[in-house]
VOLODO-827620 format. One record per residue (C-alpha): x, y, z. Coordinates in Angstrom, 3 decimals, decimal comma. Layout:
! residues N
REC          x          y          z
REC          X          Y          Z
...
END
This chain:
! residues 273
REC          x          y          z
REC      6,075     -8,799     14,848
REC      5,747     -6,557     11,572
REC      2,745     -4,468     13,258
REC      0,919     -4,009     15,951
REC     -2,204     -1,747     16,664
REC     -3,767     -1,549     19,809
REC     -7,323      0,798     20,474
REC     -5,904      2,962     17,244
REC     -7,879      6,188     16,597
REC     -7,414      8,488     13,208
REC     -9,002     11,521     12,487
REC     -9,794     13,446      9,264
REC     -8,906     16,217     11,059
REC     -9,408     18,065     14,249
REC    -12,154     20,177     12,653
REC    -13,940     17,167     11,628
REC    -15,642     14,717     14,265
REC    -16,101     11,955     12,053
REC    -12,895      9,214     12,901
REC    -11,566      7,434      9,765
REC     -9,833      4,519     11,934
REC    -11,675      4,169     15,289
REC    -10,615      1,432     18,089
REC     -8,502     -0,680     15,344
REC     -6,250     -3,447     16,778
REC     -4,595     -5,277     14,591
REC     -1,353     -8,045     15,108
REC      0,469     -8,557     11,965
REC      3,594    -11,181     11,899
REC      6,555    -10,641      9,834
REC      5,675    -12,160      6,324
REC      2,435    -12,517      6,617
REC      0,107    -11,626      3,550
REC     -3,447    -10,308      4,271
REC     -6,201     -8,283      2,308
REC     -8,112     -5,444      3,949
REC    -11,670     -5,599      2,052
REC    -14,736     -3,141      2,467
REC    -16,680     -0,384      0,523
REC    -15,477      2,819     -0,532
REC    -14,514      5,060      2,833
REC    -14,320      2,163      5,068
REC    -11,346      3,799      6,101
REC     -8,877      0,722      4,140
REC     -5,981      3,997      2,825
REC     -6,208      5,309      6,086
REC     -5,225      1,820      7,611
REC     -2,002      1,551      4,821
REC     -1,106      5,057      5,316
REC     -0,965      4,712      9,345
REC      1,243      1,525      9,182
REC      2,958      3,397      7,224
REC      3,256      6,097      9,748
REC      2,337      8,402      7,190
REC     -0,329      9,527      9,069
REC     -0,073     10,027     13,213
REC     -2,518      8,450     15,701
REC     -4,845     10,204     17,654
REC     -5,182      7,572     20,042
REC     -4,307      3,793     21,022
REC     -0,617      2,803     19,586
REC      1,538      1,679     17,048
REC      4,455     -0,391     16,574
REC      6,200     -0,924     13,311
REC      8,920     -3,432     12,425
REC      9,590     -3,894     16,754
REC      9,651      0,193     17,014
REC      7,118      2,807     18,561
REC      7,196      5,283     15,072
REC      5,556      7,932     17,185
REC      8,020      7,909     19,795
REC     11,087      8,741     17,782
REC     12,864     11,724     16,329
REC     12,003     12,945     12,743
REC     15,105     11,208     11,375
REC     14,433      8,053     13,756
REC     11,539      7,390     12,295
REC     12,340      8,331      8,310
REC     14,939      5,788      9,116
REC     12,598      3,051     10,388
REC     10,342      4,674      7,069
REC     12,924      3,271      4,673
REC     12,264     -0,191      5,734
REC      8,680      0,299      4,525
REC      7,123      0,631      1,073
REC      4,050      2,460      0,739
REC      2,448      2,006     -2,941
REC     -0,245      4,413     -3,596
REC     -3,164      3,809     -5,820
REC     -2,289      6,627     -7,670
REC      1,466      6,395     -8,398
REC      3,117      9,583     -7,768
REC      5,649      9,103    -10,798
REC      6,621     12,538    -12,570
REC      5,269     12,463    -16,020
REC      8,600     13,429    -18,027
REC     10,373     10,884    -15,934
REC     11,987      8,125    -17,922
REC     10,178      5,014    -16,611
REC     13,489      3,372    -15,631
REC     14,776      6,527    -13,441
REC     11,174      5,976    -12,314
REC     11,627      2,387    -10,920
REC     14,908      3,020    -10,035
REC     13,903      5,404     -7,050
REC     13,313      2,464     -5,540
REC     16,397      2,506     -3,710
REC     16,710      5,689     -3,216
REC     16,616      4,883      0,429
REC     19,962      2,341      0,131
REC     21,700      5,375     -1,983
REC     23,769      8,367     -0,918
REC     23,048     11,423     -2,344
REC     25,178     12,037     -5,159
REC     24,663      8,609     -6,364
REC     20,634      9,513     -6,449
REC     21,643     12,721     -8,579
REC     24,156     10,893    -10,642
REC     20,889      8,183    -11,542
REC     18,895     11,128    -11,982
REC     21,205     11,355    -15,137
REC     22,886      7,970    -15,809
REC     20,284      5,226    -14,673
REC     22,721      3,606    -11,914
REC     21,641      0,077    -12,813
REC     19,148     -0,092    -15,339
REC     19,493     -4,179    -15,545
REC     18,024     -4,348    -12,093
REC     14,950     -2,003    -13,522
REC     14,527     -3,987    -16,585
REC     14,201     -7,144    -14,430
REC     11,342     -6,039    -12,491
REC      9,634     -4,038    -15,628
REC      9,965     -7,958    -17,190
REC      7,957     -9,601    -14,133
REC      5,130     -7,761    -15,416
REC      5,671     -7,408    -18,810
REC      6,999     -3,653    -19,584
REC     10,315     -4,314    -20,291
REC      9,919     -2,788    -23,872
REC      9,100      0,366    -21,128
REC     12,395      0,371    -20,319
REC     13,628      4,133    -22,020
REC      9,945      5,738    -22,310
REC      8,811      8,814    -20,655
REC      6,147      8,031    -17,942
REC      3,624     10,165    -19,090
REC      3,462      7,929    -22,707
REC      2,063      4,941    -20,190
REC     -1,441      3,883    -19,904
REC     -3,242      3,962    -16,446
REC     -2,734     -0,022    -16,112
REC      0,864      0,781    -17,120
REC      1,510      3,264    -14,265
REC      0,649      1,432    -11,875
REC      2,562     -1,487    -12,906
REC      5,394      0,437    -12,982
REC      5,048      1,788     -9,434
REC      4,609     -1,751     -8,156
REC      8,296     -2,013    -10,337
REC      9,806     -0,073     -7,922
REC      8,834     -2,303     -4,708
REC     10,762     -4,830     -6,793
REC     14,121     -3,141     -6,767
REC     13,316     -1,997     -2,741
REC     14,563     -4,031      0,261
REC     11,599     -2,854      2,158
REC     10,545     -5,681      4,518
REC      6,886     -4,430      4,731
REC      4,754     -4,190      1,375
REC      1,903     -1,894      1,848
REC      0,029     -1,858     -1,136
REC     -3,263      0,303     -2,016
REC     -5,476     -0,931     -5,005
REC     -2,772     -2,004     -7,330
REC     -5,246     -3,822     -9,808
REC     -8,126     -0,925    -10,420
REC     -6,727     -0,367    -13,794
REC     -5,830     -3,608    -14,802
REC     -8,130     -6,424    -16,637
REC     -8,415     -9,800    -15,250
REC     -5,318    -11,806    -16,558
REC     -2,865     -8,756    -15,276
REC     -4,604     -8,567    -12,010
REC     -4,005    -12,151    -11,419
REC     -0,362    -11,815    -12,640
REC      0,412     -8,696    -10,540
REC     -1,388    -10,214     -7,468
REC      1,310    -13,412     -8,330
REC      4,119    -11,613     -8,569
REC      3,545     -9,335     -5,234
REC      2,950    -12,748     -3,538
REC      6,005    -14,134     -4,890
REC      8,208    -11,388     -4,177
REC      6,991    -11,103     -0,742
REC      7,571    -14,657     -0,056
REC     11,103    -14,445     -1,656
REC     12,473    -11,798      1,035
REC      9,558    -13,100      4,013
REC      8,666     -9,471      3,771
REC      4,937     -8,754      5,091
REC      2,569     -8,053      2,223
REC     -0,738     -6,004      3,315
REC     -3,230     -4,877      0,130
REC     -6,202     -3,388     -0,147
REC     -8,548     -4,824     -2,888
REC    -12,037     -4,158     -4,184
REC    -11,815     -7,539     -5,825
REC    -13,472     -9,202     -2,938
REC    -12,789    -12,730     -4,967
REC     -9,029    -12,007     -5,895
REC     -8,463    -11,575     -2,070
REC    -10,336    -14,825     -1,121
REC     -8,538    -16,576     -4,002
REC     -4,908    -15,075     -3,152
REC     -4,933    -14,503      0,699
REC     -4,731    -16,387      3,852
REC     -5,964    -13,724      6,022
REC     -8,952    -10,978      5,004
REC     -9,941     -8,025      6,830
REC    -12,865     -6,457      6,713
REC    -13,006     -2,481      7,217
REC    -16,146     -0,509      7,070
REC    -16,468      2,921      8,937
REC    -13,176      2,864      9,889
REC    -13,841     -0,209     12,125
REC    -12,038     -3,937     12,033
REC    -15,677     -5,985     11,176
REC    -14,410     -9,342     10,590
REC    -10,231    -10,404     10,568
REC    -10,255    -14,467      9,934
REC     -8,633    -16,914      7,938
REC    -10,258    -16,760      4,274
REC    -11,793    -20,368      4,925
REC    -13,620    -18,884      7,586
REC    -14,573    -15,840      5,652
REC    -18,573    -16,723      4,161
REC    -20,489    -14,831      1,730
REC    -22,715    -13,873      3,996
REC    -20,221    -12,506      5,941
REC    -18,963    -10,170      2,480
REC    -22,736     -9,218      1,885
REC    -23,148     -7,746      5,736
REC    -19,510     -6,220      5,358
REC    -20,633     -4,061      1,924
REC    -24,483     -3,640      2,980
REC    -25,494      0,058      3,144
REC    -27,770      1,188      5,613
REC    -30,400      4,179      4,566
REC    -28,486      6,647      6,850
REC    -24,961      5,401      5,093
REC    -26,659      6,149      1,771
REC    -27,237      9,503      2,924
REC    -24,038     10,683      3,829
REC    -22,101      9,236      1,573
REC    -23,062     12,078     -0,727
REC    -20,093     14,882     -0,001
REC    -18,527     12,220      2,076
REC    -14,534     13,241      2,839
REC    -11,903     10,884      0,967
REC     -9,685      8,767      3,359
REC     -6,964     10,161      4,154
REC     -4,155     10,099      2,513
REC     -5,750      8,953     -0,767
REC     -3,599      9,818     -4,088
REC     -0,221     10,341     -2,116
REC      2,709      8,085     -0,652
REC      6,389      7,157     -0,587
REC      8,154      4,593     -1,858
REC     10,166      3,001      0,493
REC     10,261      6,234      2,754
REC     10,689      8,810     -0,513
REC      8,004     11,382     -0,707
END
């Protein structure tokens, strides 16, 4: 088993009442693919982010890749971390970074230390980089600084860097919302290929609603923080989609001021902060 959540609570934060996971259980088998689905705040980062063990319970439990995260040491579980890659929406990739020292920190978590410096200044294998920059087209990308990249670029680029990890869970958080319809379905192809290649379990969040019915055998549907609907795409209707991303009066109402999910903008990359 790749995860498993039993009764899982998450807070914004003990000064807030308001839960951004609340009583989410959850069995996901290594290799499996699914997409969580729901409106904005249905608490779909929070879910990636506490697989991730990025963020700790408040209540119910965890286990990630046959381990209890929250019952090991700080260095158990940034080991167990290194198995995992967490791609933000937002890629966290310094902007006078050369993109390939960019992609390369990929495997940061298989290198010692010196040889992380030493790539810091001579890209340790810039072949492997160029590879995955190819798979989606940015191999010309190779030598340029990050911050000359578009948005849709970026975040290409970030998903570069799951390429060249040997994480064995994908965790990946809107990796299409800058991209236009023929690179969406090519990035969605090539995370689906890549996770099949290694059997490594492949959970993404997507506001495409029809990309994740189109690409993915199992859908989840999040909204206040709460599992609605987890079924075989088949079995997933459109009424089904309509209930999941109706909003009530009262919704409408304090979703003005409403706190971001947590976690939102940050991550690791294969257990690199």
């Amino acid at each position: 088993m790749s995860f498993e959540l039993r009764g899982v609570t998450v807070r914004y934060s003990p000064a807030l009442p308001r839960l951004a996971l609340s009583d989410v259980t959850l069995s996901i088998a290594q290799g499996e693919q699914l997409a969580l689905i729901g409106p904005s705040g249905a608490g779909k980062t929070t879910l990636l982010h506490t697989l991730a063990f990025a963020r700790s319970i408040d209540g119910g439990s965890l286990r990630a890749l046959d381990a209890e995260p929250w019952g090991l040491s700080s260095s158990g579980r940034h080991a167990l971390r290194a198995r995992l890659f967490l791609a933000p929406q937002t890629p966290p990739l310094p902007p006078r970074q050369r993109v390939v020292t960019a992609v390369l920190a990929g495997r940061l978590p298989q290198w010692s230390l010196l040889k992380a410096i030493t790539s810091l200044f001579k890209p340790a294998d810039p072949q492997a980089a160029y590879d995955a920059l190819s798979r989606f087209n940015l191999q010309d990308k190779l030598y340029a600084r990050v911050d000359r990249l578009s948005g849709g670029e970026r975040q290409r680029c970030s998903l570069a860097r799951l390429l060249v990890s040997n994480a064995q869970a994908l965790l990946v958080d809107e990796p299409l919302s800058a991209l236009d319809p023929a690179l969406a379905q090519q990035t969605l192809d090539v995370l689906r290929q890549e996770a099949r290649a290694r059997n490594a379990t492949l959970v993404c969040s997507l506001h495409q609603v029809e990309l994740a019915r189109a690409h993915f055998p199992r859908i989840v549907g999040l909204r206040n923080g709460r599992v609605v609907f987890d079924a075989p795409r088949d079995a997933v209707s459109d009424q089904m989609i309509a209930a999941l991303y109706q909003q009530s009066d009262r919704e409408a109402q304090v979703s003005v001021g409403e706190e971001p999910e947590i976690g939102a903008g940050r991550g690791f990359a294969s257990g690199c902060y």
